[in-house]
C-alpha positions in Angstrom: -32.7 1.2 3.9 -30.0 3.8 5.1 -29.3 6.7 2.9 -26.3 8.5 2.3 -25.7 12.2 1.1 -22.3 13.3 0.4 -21.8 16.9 0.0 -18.9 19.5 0.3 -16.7 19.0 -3.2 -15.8 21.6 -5.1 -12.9 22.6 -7.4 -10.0 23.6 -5.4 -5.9 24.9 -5.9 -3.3 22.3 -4.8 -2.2 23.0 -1.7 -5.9 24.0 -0.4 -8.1 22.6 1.6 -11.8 21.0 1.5 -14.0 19.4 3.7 -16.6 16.6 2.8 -19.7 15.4 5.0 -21.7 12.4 4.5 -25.0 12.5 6.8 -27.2 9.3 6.9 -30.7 9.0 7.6 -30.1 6.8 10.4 -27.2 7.5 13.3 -25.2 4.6 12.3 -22.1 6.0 12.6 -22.0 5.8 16.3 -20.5 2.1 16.3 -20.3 0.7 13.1 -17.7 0.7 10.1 -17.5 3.3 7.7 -15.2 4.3 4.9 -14.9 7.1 2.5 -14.1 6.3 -0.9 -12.8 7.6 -4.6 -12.7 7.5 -8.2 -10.8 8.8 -10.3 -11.8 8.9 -14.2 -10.1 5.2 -15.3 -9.2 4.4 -12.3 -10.7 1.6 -9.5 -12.6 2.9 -6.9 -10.2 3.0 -3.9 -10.3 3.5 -0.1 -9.0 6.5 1.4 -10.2 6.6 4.7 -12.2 4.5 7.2 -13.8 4.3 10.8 -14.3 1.4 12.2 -16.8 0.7 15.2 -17.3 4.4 15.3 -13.6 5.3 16.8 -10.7 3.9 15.2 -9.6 5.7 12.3 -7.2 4.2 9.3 -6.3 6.4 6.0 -4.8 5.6 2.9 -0.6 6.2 2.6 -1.2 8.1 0.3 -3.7 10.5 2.1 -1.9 10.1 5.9 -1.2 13.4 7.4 -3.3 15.6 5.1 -6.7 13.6 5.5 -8.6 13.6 8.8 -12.0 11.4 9.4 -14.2 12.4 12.0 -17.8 12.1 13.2 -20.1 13.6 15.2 -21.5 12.1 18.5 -25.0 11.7 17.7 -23.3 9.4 14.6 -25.6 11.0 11.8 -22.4 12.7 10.0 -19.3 11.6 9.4 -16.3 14.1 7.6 -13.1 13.9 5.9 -11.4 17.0 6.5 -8.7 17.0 3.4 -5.6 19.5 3.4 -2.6 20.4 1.4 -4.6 18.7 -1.2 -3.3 18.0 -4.9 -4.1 17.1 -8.1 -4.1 13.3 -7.6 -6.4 13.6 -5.0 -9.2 14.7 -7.5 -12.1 12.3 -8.5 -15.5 11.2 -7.2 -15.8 10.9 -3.5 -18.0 8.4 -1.9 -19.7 7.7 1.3 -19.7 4.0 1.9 -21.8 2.2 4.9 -22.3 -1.9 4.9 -23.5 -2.4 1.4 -25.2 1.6 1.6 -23.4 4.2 -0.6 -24.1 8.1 -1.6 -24.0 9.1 -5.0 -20.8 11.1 -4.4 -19.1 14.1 -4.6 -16.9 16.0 -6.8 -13.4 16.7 -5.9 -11.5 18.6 -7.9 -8.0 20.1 -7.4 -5.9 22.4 -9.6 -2.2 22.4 -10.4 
């Protein structure tokens, strides 16, 4: 059983900046698929960004060039560093490993 903690929402301006973290109790980040993930109220769950075997990283049109995913080397953490964000952007974000997920964080951005 791996479990997932996301952490680092908050409420933010558009145009600002956020980073989320999602540490797992096991280093299974190293080499395996992961992807960040979120929900906005009456909307599906979608996928904004992924890494998959630990190195290549894909991202969402909508979120390319202002989202960055990244993980550390000991592959406990993974991060989504999120920029010039805006108002569409907002919703639940969640960590998402095999069939593993956090109980997300909140992401929400101003006009």
């Amino acid at each position: 059983q791996v479990q997932l903690e996301e952490s680092g929402g908050g409420f933010v301006q558009a145009g600002g900046s956020l980073r989320l973290s999602c540490t797992a109790s096991e280093s299974v980040f190293r080499r395996n698929d992961m992807g960040w993930y979120r929900q906005a109220p009456g909307k599906q769950r979608e996928l904004v960004a992924s890494l998959i075997g630990g190195g290549t990283k894909n991202y969402a049109d909508s979120v390319k060039g202002r989202f960055t995913i990244a993980r550390t080397a000991n592959g406990y953490t993974v991060f989504l560093q999120m920029n010039s964000l805006k108002p569409d952007d907002s919703g639940i974000y969640y960590c998402n490993y095999r069939q593993f997920w956090g109980q997300g964080t909140q992401v929400t951005v101003s006009s």
